[in-house]
C-alpha positions as CSV (number, residue, x, y, z in Angstrom):
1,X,27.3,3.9,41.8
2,X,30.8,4.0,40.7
3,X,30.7,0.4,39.9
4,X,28.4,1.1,37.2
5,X,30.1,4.4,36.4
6,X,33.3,2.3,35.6
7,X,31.2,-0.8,33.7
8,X,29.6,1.8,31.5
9,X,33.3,3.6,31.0
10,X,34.6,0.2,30.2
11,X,31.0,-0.6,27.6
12,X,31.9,2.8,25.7
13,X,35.6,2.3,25.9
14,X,35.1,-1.0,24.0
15,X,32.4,0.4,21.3
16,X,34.4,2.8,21.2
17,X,37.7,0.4,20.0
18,X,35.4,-1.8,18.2
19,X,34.2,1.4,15.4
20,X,38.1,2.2,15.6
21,X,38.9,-1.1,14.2
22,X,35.9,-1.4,12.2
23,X,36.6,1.9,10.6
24,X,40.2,0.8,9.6
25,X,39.3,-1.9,7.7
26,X,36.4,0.3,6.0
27,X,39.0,2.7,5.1
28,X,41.3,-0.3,3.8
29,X,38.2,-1.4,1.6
30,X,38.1,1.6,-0.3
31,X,39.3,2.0,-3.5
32,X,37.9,-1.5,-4.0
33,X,34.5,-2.4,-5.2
34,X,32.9,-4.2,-2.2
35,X,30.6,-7.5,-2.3
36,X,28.5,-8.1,0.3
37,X,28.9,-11.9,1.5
38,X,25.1,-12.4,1.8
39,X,24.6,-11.3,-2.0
40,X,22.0,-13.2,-3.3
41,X,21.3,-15.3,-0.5
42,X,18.5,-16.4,1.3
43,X,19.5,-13.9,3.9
44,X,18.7,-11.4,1.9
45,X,14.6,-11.6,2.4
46,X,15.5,-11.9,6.2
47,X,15.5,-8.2,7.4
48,X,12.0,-7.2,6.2
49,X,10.8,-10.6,7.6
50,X,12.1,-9.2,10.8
51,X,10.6,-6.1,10.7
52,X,7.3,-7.2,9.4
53,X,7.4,-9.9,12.5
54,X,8.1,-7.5,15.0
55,X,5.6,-5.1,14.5
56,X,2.9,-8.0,14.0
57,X,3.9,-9.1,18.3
58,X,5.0,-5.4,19.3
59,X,2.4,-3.4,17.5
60,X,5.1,-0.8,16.9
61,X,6.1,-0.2,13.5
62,X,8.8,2.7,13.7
63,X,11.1,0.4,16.0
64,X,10.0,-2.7,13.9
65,X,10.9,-0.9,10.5
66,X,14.1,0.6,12.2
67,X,15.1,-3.1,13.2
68,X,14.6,-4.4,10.4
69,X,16.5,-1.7,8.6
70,X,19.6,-2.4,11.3
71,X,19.7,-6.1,10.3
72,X,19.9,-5.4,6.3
73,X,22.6,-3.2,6.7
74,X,24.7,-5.3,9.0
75,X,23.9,-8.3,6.8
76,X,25.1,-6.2,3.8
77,X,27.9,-5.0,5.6
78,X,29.4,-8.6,7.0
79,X,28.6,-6.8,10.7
80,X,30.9,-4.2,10.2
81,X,29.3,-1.0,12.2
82,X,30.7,1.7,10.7
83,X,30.4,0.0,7.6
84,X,26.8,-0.7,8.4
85,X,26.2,2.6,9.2
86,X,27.4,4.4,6.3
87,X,24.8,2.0,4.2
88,X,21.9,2.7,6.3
89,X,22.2,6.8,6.1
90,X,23.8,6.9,2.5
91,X,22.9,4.3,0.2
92,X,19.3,3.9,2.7
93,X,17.9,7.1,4.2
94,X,19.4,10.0,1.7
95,X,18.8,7.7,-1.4
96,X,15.2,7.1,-0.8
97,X,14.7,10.4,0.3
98,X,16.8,11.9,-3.0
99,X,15.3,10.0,-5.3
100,X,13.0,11.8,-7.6
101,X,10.4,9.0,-7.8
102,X,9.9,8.9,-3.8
103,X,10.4,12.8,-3.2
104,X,7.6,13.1,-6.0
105,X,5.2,10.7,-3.7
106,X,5.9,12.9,-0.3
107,X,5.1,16.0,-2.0
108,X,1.7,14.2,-3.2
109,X,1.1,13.3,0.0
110,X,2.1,16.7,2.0
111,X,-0.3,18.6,-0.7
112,X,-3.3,16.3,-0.1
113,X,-3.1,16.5,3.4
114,X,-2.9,20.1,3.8
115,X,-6.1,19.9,1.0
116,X,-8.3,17.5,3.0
117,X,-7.4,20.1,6.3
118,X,-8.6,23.0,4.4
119,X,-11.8,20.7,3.3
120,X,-12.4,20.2,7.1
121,X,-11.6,23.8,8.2
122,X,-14.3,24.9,5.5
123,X,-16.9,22.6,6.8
124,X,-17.3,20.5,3.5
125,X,-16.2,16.9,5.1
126,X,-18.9,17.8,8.1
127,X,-21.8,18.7,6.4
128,X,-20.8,15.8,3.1
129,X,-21.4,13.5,6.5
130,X,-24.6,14.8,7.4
131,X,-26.1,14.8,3.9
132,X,-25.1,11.5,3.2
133,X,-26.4,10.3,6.8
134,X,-29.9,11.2,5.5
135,X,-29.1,9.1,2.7
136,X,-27.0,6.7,3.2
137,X,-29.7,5.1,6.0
138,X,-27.6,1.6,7.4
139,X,-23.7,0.4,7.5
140,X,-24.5,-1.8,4.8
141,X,-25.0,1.0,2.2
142,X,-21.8,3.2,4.0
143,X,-19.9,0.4,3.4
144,X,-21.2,-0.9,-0.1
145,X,-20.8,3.0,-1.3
146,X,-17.1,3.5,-0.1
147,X,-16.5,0.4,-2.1
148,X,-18.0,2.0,-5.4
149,X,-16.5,5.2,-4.7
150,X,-13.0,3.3,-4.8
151,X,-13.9,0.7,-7.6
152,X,-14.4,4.4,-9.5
153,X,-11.4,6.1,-8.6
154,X,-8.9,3.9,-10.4
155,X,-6.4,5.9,-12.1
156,X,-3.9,5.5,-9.0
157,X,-3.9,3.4,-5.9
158,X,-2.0,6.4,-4.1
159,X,-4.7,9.1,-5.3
160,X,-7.2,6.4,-4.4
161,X,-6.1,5.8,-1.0
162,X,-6.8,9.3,-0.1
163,X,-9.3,10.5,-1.9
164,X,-11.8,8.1,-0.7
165,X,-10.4,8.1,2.9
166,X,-11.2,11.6,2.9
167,X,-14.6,11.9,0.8
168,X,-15.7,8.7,2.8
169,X,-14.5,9.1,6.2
170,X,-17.7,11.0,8.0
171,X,-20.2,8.7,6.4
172,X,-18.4,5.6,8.1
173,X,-18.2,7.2,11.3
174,X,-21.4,8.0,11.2
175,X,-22.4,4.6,10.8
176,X,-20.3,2.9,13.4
177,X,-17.4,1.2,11.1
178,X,-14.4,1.0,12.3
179,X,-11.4,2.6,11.8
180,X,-9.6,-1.0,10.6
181,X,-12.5,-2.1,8.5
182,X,-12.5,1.7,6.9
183,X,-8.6,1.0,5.9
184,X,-9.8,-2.4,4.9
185,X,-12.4,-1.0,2.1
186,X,-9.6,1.2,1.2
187,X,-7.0,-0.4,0.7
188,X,-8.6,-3.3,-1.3
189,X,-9.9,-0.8,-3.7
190,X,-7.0,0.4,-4.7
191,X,-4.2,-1.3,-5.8
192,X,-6.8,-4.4,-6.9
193,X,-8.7,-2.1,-8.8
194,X,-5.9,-0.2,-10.8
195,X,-4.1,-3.7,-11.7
196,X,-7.6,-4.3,-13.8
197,X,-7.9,-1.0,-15.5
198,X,-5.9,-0.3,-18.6
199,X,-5.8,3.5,-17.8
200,X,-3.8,3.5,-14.8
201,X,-0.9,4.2,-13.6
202,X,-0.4,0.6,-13.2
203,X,-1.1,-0.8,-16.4
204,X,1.8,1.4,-17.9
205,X,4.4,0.3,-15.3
206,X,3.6,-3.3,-16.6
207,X,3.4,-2.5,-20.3
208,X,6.7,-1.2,-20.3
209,X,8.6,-3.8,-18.6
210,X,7.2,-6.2,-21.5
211,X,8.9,-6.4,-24.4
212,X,7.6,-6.0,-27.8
213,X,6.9,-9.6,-29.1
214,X,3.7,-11.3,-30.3
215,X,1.9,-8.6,-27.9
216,X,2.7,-5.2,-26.8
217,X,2.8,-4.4,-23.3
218,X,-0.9,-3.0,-22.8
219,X,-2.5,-5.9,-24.9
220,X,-0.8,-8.4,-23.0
221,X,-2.0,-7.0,-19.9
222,X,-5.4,-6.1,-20.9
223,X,-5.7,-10.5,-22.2
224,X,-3.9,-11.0,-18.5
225,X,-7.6,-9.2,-16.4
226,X,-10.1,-12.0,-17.0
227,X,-6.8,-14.5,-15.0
228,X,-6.1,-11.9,-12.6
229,X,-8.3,-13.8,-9.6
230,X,-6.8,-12.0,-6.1
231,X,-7.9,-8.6,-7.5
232,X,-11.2,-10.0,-8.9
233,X,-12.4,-12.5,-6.2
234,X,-11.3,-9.3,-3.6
235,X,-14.3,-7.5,-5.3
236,X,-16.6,-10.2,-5.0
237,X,-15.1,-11.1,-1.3
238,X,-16.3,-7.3,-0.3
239,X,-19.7,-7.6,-1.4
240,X,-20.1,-11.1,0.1
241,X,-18.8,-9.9,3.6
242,X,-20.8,-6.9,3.2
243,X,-23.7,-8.2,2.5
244,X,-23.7,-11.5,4.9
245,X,-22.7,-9.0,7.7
246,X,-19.6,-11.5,8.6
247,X,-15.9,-10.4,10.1
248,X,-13.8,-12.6,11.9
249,X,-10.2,-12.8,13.1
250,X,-9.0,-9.5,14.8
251,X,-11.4,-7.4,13.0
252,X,-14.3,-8.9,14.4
253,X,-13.5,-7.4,17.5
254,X,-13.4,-3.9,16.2
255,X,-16.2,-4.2,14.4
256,X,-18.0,-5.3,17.9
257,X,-16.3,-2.7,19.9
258,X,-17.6,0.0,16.8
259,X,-20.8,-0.8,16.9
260,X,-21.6,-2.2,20.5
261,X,-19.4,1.1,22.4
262,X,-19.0,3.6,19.7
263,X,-15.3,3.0,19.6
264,X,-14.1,3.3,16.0
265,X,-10.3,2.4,16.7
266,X,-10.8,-0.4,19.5
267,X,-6.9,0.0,20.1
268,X,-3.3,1.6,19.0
269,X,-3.3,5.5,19.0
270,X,-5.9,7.7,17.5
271,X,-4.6,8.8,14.3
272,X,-4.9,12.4,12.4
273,X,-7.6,13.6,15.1
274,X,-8.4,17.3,14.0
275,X,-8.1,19.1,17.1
276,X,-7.8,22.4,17.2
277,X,-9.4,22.7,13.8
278,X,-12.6,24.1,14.2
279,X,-15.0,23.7,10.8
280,X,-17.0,26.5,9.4
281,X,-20.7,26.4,10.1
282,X,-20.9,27.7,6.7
283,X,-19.5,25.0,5.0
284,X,-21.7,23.0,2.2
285,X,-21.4,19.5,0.4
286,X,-20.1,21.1,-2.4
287,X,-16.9,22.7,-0.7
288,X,-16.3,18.9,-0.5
289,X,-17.3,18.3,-4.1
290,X,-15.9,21.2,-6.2
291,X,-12.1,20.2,-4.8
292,X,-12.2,16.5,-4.8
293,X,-13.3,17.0,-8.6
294,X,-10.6,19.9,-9.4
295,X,-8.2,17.3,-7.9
296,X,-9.7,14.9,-10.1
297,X,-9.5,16.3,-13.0
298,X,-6.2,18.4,-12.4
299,X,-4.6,15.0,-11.7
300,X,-5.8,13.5,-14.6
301,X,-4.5,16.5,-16.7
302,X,-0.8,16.1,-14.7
303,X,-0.4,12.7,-15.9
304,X,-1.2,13.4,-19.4
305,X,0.6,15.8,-19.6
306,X,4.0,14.7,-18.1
307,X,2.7,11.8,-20.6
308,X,3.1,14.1,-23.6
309,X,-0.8,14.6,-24.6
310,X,-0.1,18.2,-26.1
311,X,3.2,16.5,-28.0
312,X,0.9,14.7,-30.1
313,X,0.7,11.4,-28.3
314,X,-2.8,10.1,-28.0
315,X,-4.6,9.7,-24.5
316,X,-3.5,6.1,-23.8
317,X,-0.3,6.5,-25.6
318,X,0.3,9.5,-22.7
319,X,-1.1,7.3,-20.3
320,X,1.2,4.6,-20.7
321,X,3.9,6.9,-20.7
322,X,3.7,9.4,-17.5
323,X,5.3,8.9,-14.5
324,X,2.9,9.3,-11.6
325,X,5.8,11.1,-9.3
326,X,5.4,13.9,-11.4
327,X,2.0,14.2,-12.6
328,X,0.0,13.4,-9.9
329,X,1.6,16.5,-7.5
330,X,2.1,18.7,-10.3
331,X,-2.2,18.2,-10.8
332,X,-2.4,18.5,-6.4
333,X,-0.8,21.6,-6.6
334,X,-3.3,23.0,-8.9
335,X,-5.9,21.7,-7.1
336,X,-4.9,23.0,-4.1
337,X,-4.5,26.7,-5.1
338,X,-7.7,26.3,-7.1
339,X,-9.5,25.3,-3.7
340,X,-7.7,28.1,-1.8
341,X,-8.9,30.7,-4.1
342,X,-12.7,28.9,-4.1
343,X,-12.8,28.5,-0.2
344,X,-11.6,32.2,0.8
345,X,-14.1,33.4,-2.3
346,X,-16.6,31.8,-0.7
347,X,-16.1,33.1,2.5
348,X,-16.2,29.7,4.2
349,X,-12.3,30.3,5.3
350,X,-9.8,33.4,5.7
351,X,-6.6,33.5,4.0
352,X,-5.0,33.3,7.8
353,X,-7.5,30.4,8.3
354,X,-6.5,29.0,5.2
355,X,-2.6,29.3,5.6
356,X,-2.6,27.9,8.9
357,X,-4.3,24.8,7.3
358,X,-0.9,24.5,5.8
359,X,0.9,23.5,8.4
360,X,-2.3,20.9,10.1
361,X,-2.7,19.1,6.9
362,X,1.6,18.6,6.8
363,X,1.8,17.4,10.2
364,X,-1.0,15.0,9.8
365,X,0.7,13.3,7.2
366,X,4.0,13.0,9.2
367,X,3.1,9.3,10.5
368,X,2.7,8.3,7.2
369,X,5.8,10.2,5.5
370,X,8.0,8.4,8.4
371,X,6.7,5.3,8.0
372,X,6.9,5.3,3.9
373,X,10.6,7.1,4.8
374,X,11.5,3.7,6.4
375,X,9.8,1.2,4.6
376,X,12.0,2.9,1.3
377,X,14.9,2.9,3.2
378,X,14.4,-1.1,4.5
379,X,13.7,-1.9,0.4
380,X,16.5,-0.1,-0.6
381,X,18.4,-2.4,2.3
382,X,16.6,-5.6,0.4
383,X,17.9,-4.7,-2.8
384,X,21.9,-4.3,-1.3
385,X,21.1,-7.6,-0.7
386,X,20.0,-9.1,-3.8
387,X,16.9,-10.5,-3.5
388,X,16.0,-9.4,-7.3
389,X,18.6,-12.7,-7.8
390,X,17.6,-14.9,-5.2
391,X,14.5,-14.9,-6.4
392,X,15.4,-14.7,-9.9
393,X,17.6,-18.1,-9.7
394,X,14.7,-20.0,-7.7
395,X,11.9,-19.2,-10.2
396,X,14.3,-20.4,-13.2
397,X,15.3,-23.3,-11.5
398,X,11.3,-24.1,-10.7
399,X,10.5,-23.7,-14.1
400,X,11.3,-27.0,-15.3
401,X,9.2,-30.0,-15.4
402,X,6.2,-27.3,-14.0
403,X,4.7,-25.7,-17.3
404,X,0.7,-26.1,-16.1
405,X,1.5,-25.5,-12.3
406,X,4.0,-23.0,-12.8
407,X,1.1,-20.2,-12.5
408,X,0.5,-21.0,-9.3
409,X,3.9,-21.3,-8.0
410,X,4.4,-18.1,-9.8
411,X,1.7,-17.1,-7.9
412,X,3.3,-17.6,-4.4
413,X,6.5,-16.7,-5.3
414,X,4.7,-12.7,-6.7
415,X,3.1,-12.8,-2.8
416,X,6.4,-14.0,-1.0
417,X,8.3,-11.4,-2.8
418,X,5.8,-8.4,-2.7
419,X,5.2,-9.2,0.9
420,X,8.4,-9.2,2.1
421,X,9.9,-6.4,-0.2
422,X,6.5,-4.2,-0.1
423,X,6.4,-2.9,-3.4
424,X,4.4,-4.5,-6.6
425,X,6.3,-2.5,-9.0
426,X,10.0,-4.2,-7.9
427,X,8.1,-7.9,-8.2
428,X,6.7,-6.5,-11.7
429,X,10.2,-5.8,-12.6
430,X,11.7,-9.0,-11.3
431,X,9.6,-11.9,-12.5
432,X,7.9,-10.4,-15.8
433,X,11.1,-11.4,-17.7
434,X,11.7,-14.7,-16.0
435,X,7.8,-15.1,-16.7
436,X,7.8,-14.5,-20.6
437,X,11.0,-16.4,-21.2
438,X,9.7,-20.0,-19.5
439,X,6.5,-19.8,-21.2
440,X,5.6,-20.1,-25.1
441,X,5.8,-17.2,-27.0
442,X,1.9,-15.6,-27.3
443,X,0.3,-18.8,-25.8
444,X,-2.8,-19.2,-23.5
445,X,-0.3,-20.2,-20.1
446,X,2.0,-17.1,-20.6
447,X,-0.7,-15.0,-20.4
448,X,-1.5,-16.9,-17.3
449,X,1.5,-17.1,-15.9
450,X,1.9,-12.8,-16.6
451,X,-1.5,-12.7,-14.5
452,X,-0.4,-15.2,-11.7
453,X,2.7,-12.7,-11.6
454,X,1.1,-9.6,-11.2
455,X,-2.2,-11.1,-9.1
456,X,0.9,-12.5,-6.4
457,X,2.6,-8.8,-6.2
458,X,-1.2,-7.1,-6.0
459,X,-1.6,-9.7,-3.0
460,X,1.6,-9.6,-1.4
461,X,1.2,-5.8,-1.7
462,X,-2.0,-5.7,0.1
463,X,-0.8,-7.9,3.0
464,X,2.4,-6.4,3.6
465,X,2.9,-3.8,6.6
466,X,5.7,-2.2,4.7
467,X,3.8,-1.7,1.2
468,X,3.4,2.5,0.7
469,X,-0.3,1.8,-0.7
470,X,-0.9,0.0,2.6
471,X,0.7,2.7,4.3
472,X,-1.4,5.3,2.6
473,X,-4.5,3.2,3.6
474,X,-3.7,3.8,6.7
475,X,-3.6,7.4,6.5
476,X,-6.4,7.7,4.6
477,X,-8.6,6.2,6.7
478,X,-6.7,7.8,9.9
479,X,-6.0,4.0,11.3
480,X,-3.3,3.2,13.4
481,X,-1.1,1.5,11.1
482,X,0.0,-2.0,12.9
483,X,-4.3,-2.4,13.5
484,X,-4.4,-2.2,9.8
485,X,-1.9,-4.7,9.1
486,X,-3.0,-7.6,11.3
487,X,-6.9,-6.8,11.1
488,X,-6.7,-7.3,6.9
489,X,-4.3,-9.9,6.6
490,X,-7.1,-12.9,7.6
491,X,-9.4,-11.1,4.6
492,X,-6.3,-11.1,2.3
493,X,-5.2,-14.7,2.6
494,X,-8.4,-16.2,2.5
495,X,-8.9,-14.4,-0.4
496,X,-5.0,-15.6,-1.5
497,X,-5.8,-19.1,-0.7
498,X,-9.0,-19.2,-3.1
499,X,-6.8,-17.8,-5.9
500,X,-3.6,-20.4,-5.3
501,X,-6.7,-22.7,-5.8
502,X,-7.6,-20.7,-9.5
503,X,-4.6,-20.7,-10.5
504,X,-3.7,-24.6,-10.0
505,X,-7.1,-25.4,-12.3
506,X,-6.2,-22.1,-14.6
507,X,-2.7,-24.2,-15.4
508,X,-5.1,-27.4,-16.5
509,X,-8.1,-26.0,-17.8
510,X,-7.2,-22.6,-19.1
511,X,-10.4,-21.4,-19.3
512,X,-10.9,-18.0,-17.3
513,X,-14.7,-18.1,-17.0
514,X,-15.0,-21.6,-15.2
515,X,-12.0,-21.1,-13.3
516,X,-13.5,-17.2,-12.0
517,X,-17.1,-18.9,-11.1
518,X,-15.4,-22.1,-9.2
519,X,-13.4,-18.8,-6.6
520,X,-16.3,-17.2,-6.8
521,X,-18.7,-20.2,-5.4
522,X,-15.6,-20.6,-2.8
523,X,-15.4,-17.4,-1.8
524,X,-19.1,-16.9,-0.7
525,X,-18.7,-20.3,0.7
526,X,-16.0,-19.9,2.7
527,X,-18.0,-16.5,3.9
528,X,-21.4,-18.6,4.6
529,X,-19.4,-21.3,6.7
530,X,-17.3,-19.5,8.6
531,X,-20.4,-17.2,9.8
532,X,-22.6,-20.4,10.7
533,X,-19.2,-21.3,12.6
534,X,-18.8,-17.6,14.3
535,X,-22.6,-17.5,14.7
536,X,-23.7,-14.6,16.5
537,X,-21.1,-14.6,19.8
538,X,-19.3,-11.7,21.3
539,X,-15.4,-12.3,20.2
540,X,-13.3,-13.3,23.3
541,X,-10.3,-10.9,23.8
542,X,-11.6,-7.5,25.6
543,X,-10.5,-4.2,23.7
544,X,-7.6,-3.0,24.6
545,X,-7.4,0.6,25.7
546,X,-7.0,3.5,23.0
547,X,-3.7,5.9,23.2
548,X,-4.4,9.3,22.6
């Protein structure tokens, strides 16, 4: 006992020297701008890479992210701790939490989950289940209609995530889809859907980091859609799968164990359960209705207005100028107090009922604000690093010699980047410029190469367990998080593959409609084959047991 006593004296002892010595050379470094010595670097895509790989085996994402977090501030910091440490809580944690962009996305969040717990304490998600279990008859139809119901909502991918999640959640129960298929649905209706609508969200981040030149930023965007094959061929992968009734790779399992055992979340912990939350017996479809459409609306309004509608600009002018940190809460707040004040005057909730419903629908979106707390804080950790340049320098230095394959290196460079960064927006900002400047002013392969750019960040987006729309997928659907990850990423880089495939002939032919029906005939096939392959077998691996 005192053996160990005096080794862990001696461990601390040495930390303890080691953060002394440490600290004097951080203290000698000041005054003086520091470089890190992994600037720009291939080392600099490393930490997410860790953490995304870690909670792909562990199936643990706070540790994973924390990891991975840990390594891109030692990098950063040449392995100095303190040094190290005082990147990770400053120029990490408090920056992404400080920032008015991020802080503007957790109050979205914490008001639509305390909105979709006042929804369920009225009643309105229960009884919007059983009316549309009378008519919504087979999975087939629960699964085709979530997929409208997002194709719809396209203003935002975040609004998206959880507005279907919500409106669509006790119709998939109901029909024995899993939890992992539910965030599937999700999550490739959203940010697919807004990168191929002019009025999103989306389309004015990418207009304004084009420059004025032959096009503006919207019409260059809108001439990119008919190229943009990941987001397109996902729509047309849904319906396939849907339709031929095929899954495979880990979701084929918790499709089984859905519809075989009534198991909706096969294994992982049982997210955003409403316990204690009784609903109202009173409760109709239209205390569902009447809020999701004054958040609709409300929303709509917050954009426009942050966008500076009632300054004179026109709708799309106001569009492309809002920032969705602002106007999308600013419209949830409304909505919220709107639906207080129609709930308690309906006499479906009491005010106590309704305040305590303040505090459920915060604390069920706690896994997801931590989560999207650390995936900021690990991007913020890339960024330190330089990635922006790494991946800069290697796209320039691709460029030549590669004009009519450069799309679809561009292409796999967007998903590399997106995946391992998890945000779209960053790879928007990185490889537009490099984009427009290697390609012909106005000519048919810039505008290919823009889609290729923004079809790879959509798809590395989608596929990447650090991405804040995948996290939201997650929460809307209540899915345990790593289950989402691994159970979508077989859909996503089939899908991926097919477009790589697009965008090689897209780069020869440049003709968007032959090059769109060859994915599509390779899509379905793919879907046909693999279920003559799959046939009609139980998978192999037993499920595992679900944490409560």
């Amino acid at each position: 006992m005192k053996r160990n006593q005096r080794l862990l004296a001696a461990v601390l002892l040495a930390a303890a020297l080691a953060a002394l010595l440490s600290l004097t050379a951080f203290a000698e470094g000041e005054g003086t701008e520091y470089a890190s010595p992994m600037y720009g670097t291939f080392w600099a895509l490393i930490p997410p890479v860790v953490a995304i790989v870690l909670a792909l085996i562990t199936k643990e994402v706070y540790s994973s992210l924390f990891i991975g977090i840990l390594t891109g501030g030692l990098f950063y910091a040449g392995f100095s701790p303190v040094r190290a440490l005082d990147t990770i809580v400053n120029d990490g944690l408090i920056a992404g939490v400080s920032d008015s962009w991020n802080a503007g996305i957790f109050l979205f969040l914490v008001l639509l989950g305390i909105m979709v717990a006042l929804i369920n304490k009225a009643g309105g998600s229960a009884a919007f289940g059983r009316w549309a279990q009378r008519r919504i008859k087979t999975r087939v139809g629960a699964m085709l209609a979530t997929f409208v119901l997002g194709v719809l909502i396209f203003v935002d991918d975040y609004f998206n995530c959880l507005t279907v999640g919500s409106v669509m959640r006790p119709v998939t129960d109901g029909h024995k889809v899993s939890r992992a298929k539910f965030a599937y649905l999700i999550d490739a209706t959203a940010a697919p859907v807004c990168m191929i609508a002019p009025i999103s969200s989306w389309a004015a981040a990418v207009s304004g980091m084009v420059d004025e030149g032959v096009y503006s930023g919207i019409e260059l965007f809108v001439r990119a859609i008919p190229y943009n094959f990941y987001s397109l061929l996902t729509f047309v992968f849904i319906v396939a799968m849907v339709a031929l009734k095929v899954d495979y790779g880990p979701m084929r399992l918790h499709e089984w164990n859905a519809q075989n055992n009534g198991d909706l979340f096969t294994s992982g912990s049982v997210v955003g359960n409403d316990e204690g939350l009784e609903a109202s017996e009173r409760g109709r479809v239209f205390d569902l209705l009447i809020p999701i459409l004054f958040l609709i609306v409300f929303c709509v309004v917050g954009m426009i207005y942050v966008g500076g509608f009632w300054d004179g600009a026109d709708f799309i002018s106001a569009f492309g100028n809002t920032d969705a940190s602002v106007g999308l809460p600013w419209g949830a707040l409304i909505a919220l107090m709107a639906t207080f004040i129609y709930l308690i005057a309906r006499r479906v909730v009491t005010f106590k009922e309704a305040m305590g419903c303040v505090t459920k629908g915060f604390v069920a979106m706690v896994p997801a604000l931590l989560i999207l707390t650390f995936a900021i804080t690990l991007k913020n950790m890339t960024g330190l690093l330089g990635a922006d340049a790494f991946v800069a320098g290697m796209m320039e230095g691709a460029a030549a010699g590669l004009q009519n394959f450069l799309p679809a290196v561009i292409f796999l460079v967007a998903c590399g980047l997106a995946f391992a960064t998890g945000t779209s927006w960053g790879t928007f900002g990185i490889l537009i410029p490099i984009v427009v400047a290697v390609f012909p002013a106005g000519g048919e392969l810039m505008i290919i190469g823009i889609s290729a750019c923004l079809a790879g960040a959509v798809c590395g987006d989608h596929c990447s367990p650090i991405s804040d729309t995948t996290i939201m997928s997650s929460a809307g659907a209540q899915c345990d998080h790593v289950n989402h990850v691994s159970t979508q990423l077989p859909y996503a880089v089939t899908v991926a593959a097919v477009s790589f495939v697009c965008f090689i002939a897209a780069g020869v032919i440049q003709n968007a409609v032959i090059c769109l029906a060859m994915g599509v005939a390779l899509i379905v096939g793919t879907l046909v084959l693999i279920k003559v392959i799959l046939g009609s077998s139980e998978p192999r691996r037993k499920a595992a047991p679900v944490g409560k």
